[in-house]
C-alpha positions as CSV (number, residue, x, y, z in Angstrom):
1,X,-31.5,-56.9,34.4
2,X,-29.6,-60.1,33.4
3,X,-25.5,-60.3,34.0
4,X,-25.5,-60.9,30.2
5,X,-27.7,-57.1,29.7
6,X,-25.5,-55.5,31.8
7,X,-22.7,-56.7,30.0
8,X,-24.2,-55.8,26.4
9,X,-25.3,-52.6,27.7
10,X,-21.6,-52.0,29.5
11,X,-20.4,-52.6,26.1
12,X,-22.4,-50.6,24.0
13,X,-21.9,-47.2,25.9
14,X,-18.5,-47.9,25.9
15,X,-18.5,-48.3,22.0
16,X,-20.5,-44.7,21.9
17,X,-18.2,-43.1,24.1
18,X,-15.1,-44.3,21.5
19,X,-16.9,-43.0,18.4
20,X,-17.3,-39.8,20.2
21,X,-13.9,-39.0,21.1
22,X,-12.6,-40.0,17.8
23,X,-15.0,-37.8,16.4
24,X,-14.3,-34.4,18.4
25,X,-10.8,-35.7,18.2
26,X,-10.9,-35.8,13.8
27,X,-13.6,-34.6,12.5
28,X,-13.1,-36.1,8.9
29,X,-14.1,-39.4,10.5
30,X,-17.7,-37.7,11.2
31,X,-18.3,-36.8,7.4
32,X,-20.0,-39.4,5.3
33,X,-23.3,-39.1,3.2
34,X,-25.6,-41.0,6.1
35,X,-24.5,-38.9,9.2
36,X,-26.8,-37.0,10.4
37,X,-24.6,-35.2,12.6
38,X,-24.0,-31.3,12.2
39,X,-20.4,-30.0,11.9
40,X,-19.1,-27.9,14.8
41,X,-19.4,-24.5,15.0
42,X,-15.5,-23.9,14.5
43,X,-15.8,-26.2,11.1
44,X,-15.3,-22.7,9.4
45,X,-12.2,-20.5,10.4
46,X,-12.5,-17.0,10.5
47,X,-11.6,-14.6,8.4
48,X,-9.4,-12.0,9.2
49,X,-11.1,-9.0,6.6
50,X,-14.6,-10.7,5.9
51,X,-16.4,-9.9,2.8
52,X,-19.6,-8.1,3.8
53,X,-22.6,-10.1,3.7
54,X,-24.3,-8.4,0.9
55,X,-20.6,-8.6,-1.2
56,X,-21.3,-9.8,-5.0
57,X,-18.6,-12.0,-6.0
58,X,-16.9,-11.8,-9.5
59,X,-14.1,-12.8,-11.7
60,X,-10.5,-13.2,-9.9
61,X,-12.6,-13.6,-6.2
62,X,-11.3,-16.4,-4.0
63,X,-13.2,-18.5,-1.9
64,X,-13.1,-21.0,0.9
65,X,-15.5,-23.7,0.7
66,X,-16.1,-25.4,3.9
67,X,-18.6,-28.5,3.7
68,X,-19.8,-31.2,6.0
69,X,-20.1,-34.7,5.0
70,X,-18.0,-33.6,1.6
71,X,-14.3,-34.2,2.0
72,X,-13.8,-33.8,-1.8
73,X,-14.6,-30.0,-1.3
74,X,-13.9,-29.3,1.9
75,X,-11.7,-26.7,3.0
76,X,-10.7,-26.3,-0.4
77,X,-10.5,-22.5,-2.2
78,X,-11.4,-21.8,-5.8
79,X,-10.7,-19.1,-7.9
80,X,-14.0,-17.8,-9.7
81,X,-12.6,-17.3,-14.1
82,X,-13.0,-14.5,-16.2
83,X,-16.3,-15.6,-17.1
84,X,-17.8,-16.0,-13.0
85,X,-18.0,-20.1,-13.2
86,X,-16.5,-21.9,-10.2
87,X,-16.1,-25.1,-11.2
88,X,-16.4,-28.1,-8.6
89,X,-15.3,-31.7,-8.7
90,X,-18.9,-33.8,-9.0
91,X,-21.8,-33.7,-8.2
92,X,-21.4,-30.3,-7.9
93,X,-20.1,-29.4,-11.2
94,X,-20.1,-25.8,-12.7
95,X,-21.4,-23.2,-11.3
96,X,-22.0,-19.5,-12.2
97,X,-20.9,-17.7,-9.4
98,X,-20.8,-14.4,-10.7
99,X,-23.4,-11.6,-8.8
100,X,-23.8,-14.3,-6.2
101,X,-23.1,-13.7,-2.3
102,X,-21.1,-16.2,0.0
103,X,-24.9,-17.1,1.4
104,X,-26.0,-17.9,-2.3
105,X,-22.9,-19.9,-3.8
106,X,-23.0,-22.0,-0.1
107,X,-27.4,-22.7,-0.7
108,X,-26.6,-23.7,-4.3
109,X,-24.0,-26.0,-3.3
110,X,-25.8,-27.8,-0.9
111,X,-28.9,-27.6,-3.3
112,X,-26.6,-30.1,-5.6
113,X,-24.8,-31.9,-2.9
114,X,-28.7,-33.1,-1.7
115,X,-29.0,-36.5,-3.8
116,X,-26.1,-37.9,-2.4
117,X,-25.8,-35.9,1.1
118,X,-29.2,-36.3,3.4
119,X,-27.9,-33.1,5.4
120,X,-25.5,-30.8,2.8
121,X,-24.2,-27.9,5.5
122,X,-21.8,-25.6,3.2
123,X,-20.3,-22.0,4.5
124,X,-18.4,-20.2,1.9
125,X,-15.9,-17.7,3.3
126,X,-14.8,-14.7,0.5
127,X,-10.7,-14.9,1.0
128,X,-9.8,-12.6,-1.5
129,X,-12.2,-9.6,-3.3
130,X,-10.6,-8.5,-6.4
131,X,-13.4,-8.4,-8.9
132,X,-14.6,-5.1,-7.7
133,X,-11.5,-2.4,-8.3
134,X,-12.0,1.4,-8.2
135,X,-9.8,3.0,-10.5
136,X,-8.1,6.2,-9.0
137,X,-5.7,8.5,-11.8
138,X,-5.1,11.6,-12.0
139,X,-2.9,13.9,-9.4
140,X,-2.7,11.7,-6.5
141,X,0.2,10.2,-5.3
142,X,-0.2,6.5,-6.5
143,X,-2.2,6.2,-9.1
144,X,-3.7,2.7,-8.9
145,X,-6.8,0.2,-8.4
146,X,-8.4,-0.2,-5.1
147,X,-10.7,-2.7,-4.6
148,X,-13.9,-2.1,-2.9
149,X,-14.4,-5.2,-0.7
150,X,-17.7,-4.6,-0.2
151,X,-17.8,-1.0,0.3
152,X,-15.9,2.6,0.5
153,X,-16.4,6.0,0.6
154,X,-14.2,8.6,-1.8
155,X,-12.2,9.8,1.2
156,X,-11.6,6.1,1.9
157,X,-10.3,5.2,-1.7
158,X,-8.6,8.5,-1.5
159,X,-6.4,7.7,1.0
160,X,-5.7,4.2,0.1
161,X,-3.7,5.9,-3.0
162,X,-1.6,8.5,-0.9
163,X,-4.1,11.5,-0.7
164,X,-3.6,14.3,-3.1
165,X,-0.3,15.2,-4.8
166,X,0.6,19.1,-4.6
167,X,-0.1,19.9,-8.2
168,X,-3.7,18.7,-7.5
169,X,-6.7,21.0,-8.5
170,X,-9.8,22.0,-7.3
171,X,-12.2,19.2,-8.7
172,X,-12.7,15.3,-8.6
173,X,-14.4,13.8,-11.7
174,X,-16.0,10.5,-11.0
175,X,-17.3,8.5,-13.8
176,X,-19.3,5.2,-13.1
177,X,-21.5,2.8,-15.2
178,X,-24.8,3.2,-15.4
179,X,-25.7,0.0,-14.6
180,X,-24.9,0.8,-10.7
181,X,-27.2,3.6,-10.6
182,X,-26.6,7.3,-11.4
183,X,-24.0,8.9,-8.7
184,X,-26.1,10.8,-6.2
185,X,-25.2,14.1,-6.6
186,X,-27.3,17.0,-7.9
187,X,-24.3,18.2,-10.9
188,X,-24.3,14.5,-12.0
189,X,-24.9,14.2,-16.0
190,X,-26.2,10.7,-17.1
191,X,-26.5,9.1,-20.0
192,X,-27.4,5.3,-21.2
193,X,-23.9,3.9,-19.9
194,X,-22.6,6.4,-17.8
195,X,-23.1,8.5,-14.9
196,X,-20.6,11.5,-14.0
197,X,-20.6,14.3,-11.6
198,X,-17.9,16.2,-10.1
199,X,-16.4,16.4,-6.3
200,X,-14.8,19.6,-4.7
201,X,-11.6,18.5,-3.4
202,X,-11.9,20.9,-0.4
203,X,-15.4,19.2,0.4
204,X,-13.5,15.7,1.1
205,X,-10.3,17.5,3.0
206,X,-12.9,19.5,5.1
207,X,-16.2,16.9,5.2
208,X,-18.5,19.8,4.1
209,X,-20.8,19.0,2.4
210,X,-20.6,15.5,3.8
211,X,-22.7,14.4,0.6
212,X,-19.7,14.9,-1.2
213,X,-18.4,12.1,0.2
214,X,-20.3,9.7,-2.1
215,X,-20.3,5.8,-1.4
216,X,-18.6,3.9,-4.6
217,X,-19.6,1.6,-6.8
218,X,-17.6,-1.3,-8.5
219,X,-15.8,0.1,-11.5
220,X,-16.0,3.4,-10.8
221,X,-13.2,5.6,-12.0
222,X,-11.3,9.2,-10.0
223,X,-9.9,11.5,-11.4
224,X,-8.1,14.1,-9.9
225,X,-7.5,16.6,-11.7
226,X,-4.1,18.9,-12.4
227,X,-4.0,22.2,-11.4
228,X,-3.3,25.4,-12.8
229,X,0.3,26.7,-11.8
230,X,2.0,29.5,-10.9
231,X,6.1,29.5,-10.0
232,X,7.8,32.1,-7.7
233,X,11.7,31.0,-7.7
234,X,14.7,33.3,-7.0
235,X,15.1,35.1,-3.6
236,X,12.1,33.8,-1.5
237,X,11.7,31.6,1.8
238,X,9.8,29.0,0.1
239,X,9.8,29.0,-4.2
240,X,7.9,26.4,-5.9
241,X,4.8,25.7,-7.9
242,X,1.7,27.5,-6.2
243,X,-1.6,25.7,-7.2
244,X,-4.3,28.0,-8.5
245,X,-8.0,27.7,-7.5
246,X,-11.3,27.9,-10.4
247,X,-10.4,31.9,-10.3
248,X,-7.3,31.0,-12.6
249,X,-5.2,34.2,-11.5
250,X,-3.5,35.3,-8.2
251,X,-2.5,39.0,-7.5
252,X,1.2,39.5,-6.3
253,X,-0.2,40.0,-3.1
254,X,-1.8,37.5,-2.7
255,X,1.0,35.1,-3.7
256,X,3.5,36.5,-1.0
257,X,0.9,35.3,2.0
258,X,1.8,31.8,0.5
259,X,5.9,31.8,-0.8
260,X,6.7,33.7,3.3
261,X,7.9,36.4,2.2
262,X,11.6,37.6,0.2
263,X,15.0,36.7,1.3
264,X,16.7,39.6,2.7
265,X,19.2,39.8,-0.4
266,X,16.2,39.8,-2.5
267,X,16.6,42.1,-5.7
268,X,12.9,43.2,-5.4
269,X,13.5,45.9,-8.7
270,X,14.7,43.1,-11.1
271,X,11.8,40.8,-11.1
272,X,10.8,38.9,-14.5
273,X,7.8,37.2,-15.2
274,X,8.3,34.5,-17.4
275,X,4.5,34.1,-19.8
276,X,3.6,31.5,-22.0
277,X,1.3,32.7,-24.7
278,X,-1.7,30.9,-26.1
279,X,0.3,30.7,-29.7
280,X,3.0,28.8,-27.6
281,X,5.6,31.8,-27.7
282,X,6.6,34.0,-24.5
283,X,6.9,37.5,-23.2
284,X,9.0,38.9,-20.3
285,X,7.5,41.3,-18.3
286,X,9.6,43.5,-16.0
287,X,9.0,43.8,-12.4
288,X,9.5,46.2,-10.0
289,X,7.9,44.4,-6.8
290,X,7.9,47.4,-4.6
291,X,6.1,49.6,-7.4
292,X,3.7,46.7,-8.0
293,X,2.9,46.5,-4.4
294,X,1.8,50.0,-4.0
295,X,-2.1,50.2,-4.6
296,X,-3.1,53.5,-6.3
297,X,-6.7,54.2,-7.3
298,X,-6.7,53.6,-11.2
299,X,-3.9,51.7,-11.2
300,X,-4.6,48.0,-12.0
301,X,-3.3,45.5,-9.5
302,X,-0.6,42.9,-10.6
303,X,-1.8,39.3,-11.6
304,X,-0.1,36.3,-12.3
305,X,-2.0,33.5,-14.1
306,X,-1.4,30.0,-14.8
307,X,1.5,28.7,-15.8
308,X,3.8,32.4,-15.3
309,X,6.6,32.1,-13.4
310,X,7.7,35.0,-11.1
311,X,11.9,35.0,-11.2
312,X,13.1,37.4,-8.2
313,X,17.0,37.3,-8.4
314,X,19.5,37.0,-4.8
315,X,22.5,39.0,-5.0
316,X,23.6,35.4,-3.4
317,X,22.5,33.2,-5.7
318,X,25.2,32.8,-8.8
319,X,23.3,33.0,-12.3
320,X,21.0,36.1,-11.2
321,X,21.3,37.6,-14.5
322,X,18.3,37.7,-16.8
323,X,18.0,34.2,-18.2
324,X,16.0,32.8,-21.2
325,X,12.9,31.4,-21.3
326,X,14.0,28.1,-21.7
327,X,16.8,28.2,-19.0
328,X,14.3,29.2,-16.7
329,X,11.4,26.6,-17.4
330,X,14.2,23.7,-17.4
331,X,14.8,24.7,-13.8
332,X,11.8,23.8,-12.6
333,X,12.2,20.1,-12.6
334,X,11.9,18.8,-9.2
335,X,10.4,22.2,-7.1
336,X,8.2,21.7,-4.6
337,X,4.5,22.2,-5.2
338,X,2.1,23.9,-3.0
339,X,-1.9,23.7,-2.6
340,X,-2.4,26.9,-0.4
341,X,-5.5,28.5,-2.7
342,X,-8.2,26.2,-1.2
């Protein structure tokens, strides 16, 4: 080789060693629609919550676009509309993103980019997943929309609302769109737009049957429902609202297991039971709670049922004469509620 070679050849690894640190050390100066090179494999930042793979995107999702050799879209997000278009500067234009994945929207990119690009390489990352909400209502303690990101179970979406509220009852109505596929569970009733079936709400606090547990759909709605009532106030350890189970009536009994028991200045003779009536008027009913408690063949046991409230006056409690119906139910604002039946 020739001084002259060695000096061309000298001069030309030098030049390739210069466009390769400038390029590791900015990679904007790499993108261009004739390089051939592929992007590096930290182009794309992670995600802290990544959509799932298999995630349909929708109205109100944001995403990330992250494209080599296509500064004008790179690292840029976009909201997808109301109607599921994302709409791109040109030559990619409109697109309907809508019941696409990440993988899909990124191919269909690069589909459109390929005229101009002789390598398109486009990752889309899903930053934010709101076109998929669960609605949760109903006695629970927040009452709101959870999005699915991909996929929940009920005693996922249950908790992300606060779990049940005290006054909850013994079922869990979901309701879903047809279109999603009838809810897996052998009570479900389906007709051409809907599909709804019922939930124990003692199956998701206990896991059994773990069936119960069903896997959500987008748009699906809870509802929790409110249950039947029963009040004990007046001389016991803990008065409140006791929630009822599907038999709809608790026997005095019964009841004490749950309210601990009576204070010890408890005026156990001059019990009232407080009834609403189906005609919206109200009896009184006397109670002598020793008397009731005594079991006697014949003799048929005391029940409560839904909405009766059980007064038992304390000789320390001012106000322990007989009050009126409406005194008494105006009271109950604010006592604590109780789930002990299930």
């Amino acid at each position: 080789m020739t001084r002259k070679s060695k000096i061309r050849s000298i001069s030309k690894a030098a030049s390739l060693a210069v466009v390769a640190v400038l390029t590791c050390a900015s990679p904007k100066l790499a993108l261009g629609p004739q390089q051939e090179q592929a992007p590096s494999a930290n182009s794309a930042p992670s995600v802290s919550r990544p959509a799932s793979p298999n995630y349909k995107l929708g109205p109100d999702d944001v995403v990330t676009v992250y494209a080599a050799y296509a500064e004008y879209i790179n690292g840029r997000q976009y909201r997808i509309s109301k109607s599921g278009d994302v709409s791109f500067p040109d030559p990619v234009g409109v697109i309907h993103a809508q019941g696409m994945t990440a993988e899909n929207l990124a191919a269909e990119i690069e589909k459109r980019q390929a005229e101009t690009i002789r390598r398109p390489d486009v990752q889309v990352k899903v930053e934010t997943q709101a076109s998929q909400p669960i609605t949760v209502t109903g006695a629970v303690n927040t009452p709101t929309d959870v999005q699915l990101e991909g996929g929940k179970s009920l005693l996922e979406v249950l908790t992300k609302v606060g779990w049940f509220r005290g006054d909850a009852g013994s079922k869990i109505r979901i309701t879903r769109l047809i279109e999603n596929g009838p809810i897996p569970l052998a009570n479900a009733v389906n007709d051409d737009r809907y599909s709804v079936a019922e939930v124990s709400v003692k199956a998701i606090e206990t896991g059994n049957p773990p069936e119960e547990n069903v896997r959500l759909m987008p748009h699906d709605v809870i509802y929790v429902n409110k249950a039947d009532l029963v009040y004990v106030i007046g001389g016991v350890i803990k008065p409140g609202g006791f929630a009822l189970d599907e038999r709809k009536t608790v026997s005095l009994i019964q009841l004490q297991g749950f309210f601990g028991g009576f204070t010890p200045t408890a005026k156990l003779k001059n019990a009232v039971i407080y009834r609403q009536l189906p005609d919206g008027s109200h009896m009184t009913i006397d109670v002598n709670i020793p008397e009731a408690k005594k079991l006697k063949p014949g003799k048929p046991e005391l029940m409560l049922q839904a909405d009766d409230i059980l007064e038992i006056p304390d000789s320390l409690v001012r106000g322990t004469v007989r009050r009126t119906f409406e005194q008494v139910v105006s009271g109950l604002t604010g006592v604590a509620i109780y789930r002990p039946f299930y």
